[in-house]
N, C-alpha and C positions, 0 to 999 in steps of 0.2 A: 478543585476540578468541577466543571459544570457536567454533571452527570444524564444532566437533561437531555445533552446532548445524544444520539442515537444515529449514527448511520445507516444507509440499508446497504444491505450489503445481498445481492445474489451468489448462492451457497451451492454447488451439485448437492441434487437431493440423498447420494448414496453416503456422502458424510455426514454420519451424526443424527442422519434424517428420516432415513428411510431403508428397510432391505430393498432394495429395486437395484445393485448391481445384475450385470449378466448371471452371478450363481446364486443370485437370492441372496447376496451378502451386503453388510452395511461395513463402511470402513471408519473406525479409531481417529478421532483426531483431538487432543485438549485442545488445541488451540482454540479450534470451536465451538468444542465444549464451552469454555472458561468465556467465548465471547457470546454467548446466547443470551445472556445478562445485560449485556451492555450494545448490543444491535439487534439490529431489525432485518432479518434474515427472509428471504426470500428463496425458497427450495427450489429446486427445477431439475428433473430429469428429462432431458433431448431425447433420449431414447424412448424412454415410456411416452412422452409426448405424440413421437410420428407413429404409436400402434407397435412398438416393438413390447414381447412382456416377458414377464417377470416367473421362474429364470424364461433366459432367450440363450439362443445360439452366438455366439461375438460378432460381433462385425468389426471390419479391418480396411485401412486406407490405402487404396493403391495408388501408387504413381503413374500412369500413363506415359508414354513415351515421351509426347509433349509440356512433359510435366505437370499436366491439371490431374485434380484427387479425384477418386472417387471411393466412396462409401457405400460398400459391398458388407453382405452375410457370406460368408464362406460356406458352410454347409448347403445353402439354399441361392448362391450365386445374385441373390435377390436387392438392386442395387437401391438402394437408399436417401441418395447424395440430394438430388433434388429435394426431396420431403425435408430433408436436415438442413437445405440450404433457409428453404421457406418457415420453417417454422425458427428458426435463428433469426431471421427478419422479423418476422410479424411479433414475436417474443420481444424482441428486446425494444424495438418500434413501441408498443405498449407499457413499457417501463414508465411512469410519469415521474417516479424519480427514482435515484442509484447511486452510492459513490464509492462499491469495489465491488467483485468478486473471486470468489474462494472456488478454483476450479480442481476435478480431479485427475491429479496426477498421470499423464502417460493416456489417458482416454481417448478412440477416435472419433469423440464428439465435443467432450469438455477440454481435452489439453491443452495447455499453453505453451509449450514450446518440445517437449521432447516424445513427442507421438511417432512412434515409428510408419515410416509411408515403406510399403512394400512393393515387388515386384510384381505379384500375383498372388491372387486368394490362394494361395495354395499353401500346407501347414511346411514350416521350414523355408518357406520365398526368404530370395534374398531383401536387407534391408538396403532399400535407395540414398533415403534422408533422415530427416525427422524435423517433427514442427508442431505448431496448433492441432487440434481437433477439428472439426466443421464448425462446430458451435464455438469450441476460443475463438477461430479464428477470425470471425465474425464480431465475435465480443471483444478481439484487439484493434478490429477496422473502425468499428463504432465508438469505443468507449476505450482506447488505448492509452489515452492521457491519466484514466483514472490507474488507482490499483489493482492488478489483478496478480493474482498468484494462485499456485496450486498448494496441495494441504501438506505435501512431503516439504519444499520449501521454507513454510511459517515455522517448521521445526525448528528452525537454524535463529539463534536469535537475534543477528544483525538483520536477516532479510525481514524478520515479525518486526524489530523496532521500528525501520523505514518504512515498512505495510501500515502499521498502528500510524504511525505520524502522518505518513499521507493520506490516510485514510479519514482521520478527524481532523487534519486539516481544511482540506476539501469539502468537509461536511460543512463546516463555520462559514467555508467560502461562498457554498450551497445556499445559507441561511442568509445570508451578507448580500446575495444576487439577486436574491425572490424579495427580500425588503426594499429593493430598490430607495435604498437610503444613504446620501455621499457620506452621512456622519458613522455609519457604521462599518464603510465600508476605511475609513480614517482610523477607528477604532482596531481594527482588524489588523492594521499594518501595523500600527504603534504595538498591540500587546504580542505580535509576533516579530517585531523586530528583531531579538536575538537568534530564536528559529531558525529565523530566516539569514541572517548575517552566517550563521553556522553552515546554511548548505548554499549559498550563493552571493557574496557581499554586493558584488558588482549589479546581479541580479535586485538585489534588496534596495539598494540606492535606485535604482532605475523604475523601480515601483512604486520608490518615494516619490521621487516628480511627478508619475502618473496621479498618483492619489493627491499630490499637492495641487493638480487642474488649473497649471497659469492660465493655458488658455480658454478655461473657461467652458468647456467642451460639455456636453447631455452625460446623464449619468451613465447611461446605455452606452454612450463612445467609450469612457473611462473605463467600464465594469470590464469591457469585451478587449480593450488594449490590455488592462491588470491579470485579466486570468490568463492569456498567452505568455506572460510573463511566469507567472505563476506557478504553471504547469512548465516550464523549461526548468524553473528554479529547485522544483522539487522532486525533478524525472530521479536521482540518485541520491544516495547517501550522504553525508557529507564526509570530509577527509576528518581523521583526529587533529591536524593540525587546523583546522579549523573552528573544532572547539574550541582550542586552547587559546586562539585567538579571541573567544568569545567570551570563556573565562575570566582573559586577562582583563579584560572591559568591562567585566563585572565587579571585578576587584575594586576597580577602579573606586565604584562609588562608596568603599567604604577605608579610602586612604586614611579619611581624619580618626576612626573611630576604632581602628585595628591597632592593636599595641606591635611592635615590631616581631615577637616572638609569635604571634599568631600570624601576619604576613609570610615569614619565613619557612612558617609550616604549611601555609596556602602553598606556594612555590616552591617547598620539595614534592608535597602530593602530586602538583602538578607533572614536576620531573619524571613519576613512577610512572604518571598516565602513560605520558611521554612516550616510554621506554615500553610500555604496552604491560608491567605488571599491575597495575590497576584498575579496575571499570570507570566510567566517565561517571556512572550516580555517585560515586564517592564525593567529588568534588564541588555536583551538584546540592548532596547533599549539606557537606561544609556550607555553602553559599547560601542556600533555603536558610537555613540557622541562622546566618546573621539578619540578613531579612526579616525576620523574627524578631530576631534580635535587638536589633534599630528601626524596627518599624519604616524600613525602606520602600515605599509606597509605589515606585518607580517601575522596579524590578518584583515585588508583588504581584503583578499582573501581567508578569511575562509568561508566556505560554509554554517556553521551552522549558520551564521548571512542570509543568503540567499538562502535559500534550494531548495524553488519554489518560485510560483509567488503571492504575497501578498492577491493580489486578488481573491484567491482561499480560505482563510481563514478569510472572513468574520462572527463574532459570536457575542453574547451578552457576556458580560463580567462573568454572572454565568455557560457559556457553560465549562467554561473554571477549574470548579472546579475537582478534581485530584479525587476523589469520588473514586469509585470502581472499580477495574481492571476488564476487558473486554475482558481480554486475555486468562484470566485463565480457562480450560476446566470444 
């Protein structure tokens, strides 16, 4: 694992960061914790930003008849939405680089999707909707392809593996755009092949051509066609049966060198995955070993064996069960 590697990542300041919630409270998250080591965090409080402090009174989203929000203080009626709009512009406008953020939970300025919009400042208004903050909101109009999630979410360890993968993916991809270099952008696809076969095959072959450039096209045309792809191929998860597919083509290269009772126990493991009693690094890990093992140079430098950094993905072993998709709207 290249550790060099660093993402940035913009953090709300009140996790992990800073007392600067409404009550003067900072909010608990490992996740964060555990990644302060391995990215380049980027703190930001919207609120303290537009002159609100520290504590303040809440502010709250209402829905308007015609549907537009507005970001009000409830005690002080004092409406806010413009200031939050502008500075959510000019902030992230200023970003010179980014590739996720860590927003918090339910906020009516960082939320990402489950912000209550009400009916009127009033305490007990009924709830209309729910959605973004002013500031997510903004952060999914601009930067919506990247990763963003809030810090209750990363909890769940399906959603942190897909967050972690897309998140140092996109970094590499990052690195791979500013070098404007074809040969590394060739490199990129080859050691993510498996990766990528795992959450979008059709997609992977389709990137193949682009980076193979029959016709000859500016690196600029090539970069700007591969990342559209890119960002489709890596919007979700991938299915378990799509490991397994990935698996099995890993196997593959070591038909000659596996005695039959080690094949046999590859493909019961595999069965258990199957069946959802076992975690997918189990099988990974069997595979890494042989690798090792035969010095299989190939599969050595696949990415899907080393995405991020281990230690990012610390969990109990029932975190790990495939349960209910989390994706789905």
């Amino acid at each position: 694992m290249n550790n060099s590697i660093k993402p940035v990542v913009v953090v709300s300041k009140c996790i992990e960061f800073a007392y600067c919630r409404y009550n003067n409270n900072i909010i608990s998250s490992d996740v964060v914790k555990e990644m302060k080591d391995f990215v380049e965090f980027i703190p930001i409080c919207p609120e303290v930003e537009i002159g609100l402090g520290v504590p303040r009174d809440p502010i709250r989203i209402v829905q308007e008849k015609d549907e537009s929000l507005k970001l009000i203080q409830s005690s002080t009626a004092m409406d806010v939405t413009e200031n939050m709009l502008t500075f959510a512009e000019q902030f992230l406008n200023s970003l010179k680089k980014v590739d996720g953020f860590i927003l918090k939970y339910k906020s009516p300025s960082c939320g990402t999707k489950h912000t209550p919009y009400l009916a009127t400042i009033q305490k007990g208004a009924a709830k209309l909707a729910t959605g973004p903050g002013l500031f997510g909101k903004t952060v999914l109009e601009k930067f919506g392809n990247l990763p963003v999630e809030n810090e209750g979410r990363l909890k769940n360890f399906r959603i942190r593996e897909h967050y972690l993968t897309k998140l140092y993916t996109l970094t590499r991809f990052r690195e791979v755009k500013t070098s404007e270099s074809m040969h590394k952008l060739v490199k990129f696809q080859e050691r993510n092949k498996f990766l990528f076969m795992a959450y979008n095959q059709e997609e992977m072959r389709r990137m193949g051509r682009i980076v193979g450039n029959a016709s000859k096209k500016s690196f600029r045309e090539v970069i700007e066609e591969y990342e559209t792809h890119l960002h489709t191929l890596i919007a979700y998860p991938p299915k378990y049966t799509s490991h397994i597919n990935v698996l099995m083509h890993m196997l593959g290269y070591f038909s000659d060198e596996l005695s039959k009772e080690e094949k046999a126990y590859f493909l019961d493991e595999l069965e258990k995955y199957r069946a959802g009693w076992i975690p997918l690094f189990v099988l990974r890990s069997l595979l890494k070993s042989w690798i090792i093992r035969f010095d299989q140079s190939y599969l050595k430098n696949q990415l899907y064996f080393d995405i991020f950094p281990e230690e990012l993905m610390r969990f109990d072993l029932k975190d790990t069960w495939r349960g209910r998709s989390y994706w789905k709207k």
